[in-house]
DRENTIDREN-995345 format. One record per residue (C-alpha): x, y, z; residue in three letters. Coordinates in Angstrom, 3 decimals, m for minus. Example, Ala and Ser with C-alpha at 12.3 -4.5 7.8 and 13.67 -1.06 7.14 Angstrom:
BEGIN
- x, y, z, type
- 12.300, m4.500, 7.800, ALA $
- 13.670, m1.060, 7.140, SER $
This chain:
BEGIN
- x, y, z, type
- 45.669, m20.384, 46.609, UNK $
- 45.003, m18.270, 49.463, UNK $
- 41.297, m17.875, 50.361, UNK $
- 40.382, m14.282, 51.921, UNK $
- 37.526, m13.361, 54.263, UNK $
- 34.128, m11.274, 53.201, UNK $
- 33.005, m8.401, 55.574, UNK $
- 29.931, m10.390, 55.540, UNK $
- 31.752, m13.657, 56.842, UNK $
- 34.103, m11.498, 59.616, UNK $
- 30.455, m9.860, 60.860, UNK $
- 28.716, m12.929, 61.493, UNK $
- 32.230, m14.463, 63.148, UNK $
- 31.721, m11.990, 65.522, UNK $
- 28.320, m12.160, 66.181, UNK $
- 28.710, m15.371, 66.762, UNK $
- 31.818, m14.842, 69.096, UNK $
- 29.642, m12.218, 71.143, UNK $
- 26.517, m14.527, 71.515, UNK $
- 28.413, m17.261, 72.877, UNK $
- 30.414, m14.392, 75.462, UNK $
- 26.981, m14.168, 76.347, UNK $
- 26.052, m17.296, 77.131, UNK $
- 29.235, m17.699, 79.224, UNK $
- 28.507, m14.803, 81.206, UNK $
- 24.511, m15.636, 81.709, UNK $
- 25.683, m19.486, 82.349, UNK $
- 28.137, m17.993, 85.127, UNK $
- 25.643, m15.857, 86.397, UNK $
- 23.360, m18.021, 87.173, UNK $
- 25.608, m20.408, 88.630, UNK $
- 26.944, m18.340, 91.234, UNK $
- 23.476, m16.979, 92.054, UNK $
- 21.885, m21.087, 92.228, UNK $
- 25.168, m21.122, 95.037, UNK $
- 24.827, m17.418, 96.656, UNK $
- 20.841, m16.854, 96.955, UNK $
- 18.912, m17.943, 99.704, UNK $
- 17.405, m21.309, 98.675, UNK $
- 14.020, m20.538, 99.491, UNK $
- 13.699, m17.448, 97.421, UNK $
- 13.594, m17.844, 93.116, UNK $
- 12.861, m14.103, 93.097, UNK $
- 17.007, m13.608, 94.177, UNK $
- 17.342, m14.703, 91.044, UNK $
- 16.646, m11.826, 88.733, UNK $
- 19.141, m9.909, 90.389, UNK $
- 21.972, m10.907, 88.678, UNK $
- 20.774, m10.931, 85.161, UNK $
- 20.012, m6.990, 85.377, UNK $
- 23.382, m6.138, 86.084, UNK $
- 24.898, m8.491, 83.357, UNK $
- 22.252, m7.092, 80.793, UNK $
- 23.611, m3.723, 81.562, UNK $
- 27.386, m4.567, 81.165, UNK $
- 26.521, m6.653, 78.053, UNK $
- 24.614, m3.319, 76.732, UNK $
- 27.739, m1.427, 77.551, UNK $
- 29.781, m3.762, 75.940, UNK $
- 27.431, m3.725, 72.715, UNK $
- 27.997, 0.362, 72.212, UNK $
- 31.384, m0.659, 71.564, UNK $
- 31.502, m3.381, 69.374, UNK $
- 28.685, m2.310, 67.280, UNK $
- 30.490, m0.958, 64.353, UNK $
- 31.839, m4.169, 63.675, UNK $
- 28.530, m6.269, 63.311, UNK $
- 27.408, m3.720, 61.025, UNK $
- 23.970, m4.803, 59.956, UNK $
- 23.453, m7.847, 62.081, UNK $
- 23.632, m5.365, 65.779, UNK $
- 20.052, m5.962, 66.306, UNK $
- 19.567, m9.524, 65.199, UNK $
- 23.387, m9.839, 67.777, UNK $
- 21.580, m7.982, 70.548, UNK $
- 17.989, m10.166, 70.467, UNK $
- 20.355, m13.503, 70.534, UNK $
- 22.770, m12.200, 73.172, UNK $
- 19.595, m11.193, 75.488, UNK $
- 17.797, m14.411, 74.849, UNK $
- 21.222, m15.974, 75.147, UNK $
- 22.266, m14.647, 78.461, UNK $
- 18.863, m15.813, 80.177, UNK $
- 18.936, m19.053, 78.451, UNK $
- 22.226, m19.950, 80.487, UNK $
- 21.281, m18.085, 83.162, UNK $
- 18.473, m20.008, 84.166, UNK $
- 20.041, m23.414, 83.000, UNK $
- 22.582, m22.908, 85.630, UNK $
- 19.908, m22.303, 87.886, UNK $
- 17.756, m24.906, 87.403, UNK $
- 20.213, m27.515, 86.960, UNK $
- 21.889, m26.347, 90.340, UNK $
- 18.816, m25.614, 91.910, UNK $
- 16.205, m28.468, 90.598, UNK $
- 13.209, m27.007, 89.450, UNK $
- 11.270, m28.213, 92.484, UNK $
- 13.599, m27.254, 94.756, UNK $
């Protein structure tokens, strides 16, 4: 018996797939920014999440005919996604009192 995949299922495989890209990227952002960036200055810090929400915007124009209805609810998690590992690479480099 061979067992085929919905639309629906392959959409939310991919939004899936692209949320945790995101988290990669914002986790590896903010990782080499906690190592780069002055240590005195948390305001360094913003700097690299601009740029990576820009490329992950570019990245979204292309890939958005394949999440079909779930593009917005993709792009909300990605965004919240990316600055969620962004800024746990930072803090757990950094310290939060540091």
């Amino acid at each position: 018996m061979q067992q085929t995949s919905s639309p629906n299922n392959l959409s939310l495989a991919h939004a899936i797939g692209v949320t945790v890209v995101a988290t990669v990227l914002g986790f590896g952002s903010g990782a080499l920014m906690a190592w780069i960036a002055p240590s005195d200055k948390f305001s360094w810090a913003g700097l690299a999440v601009a740029p990576l929400w820009l490329l992950l915007e570019i990245y979204f124009e292309a890939v958005v005919a394949i999440l079909g209805n779930k593009a917005k609810a993709t792009r909300i998690a990605s965004t919240i996604a990316v600055l969620a590992g962004f800024y746990i690479a930072w803090f757990a480099l950094r310290g939060v009192a540091a």
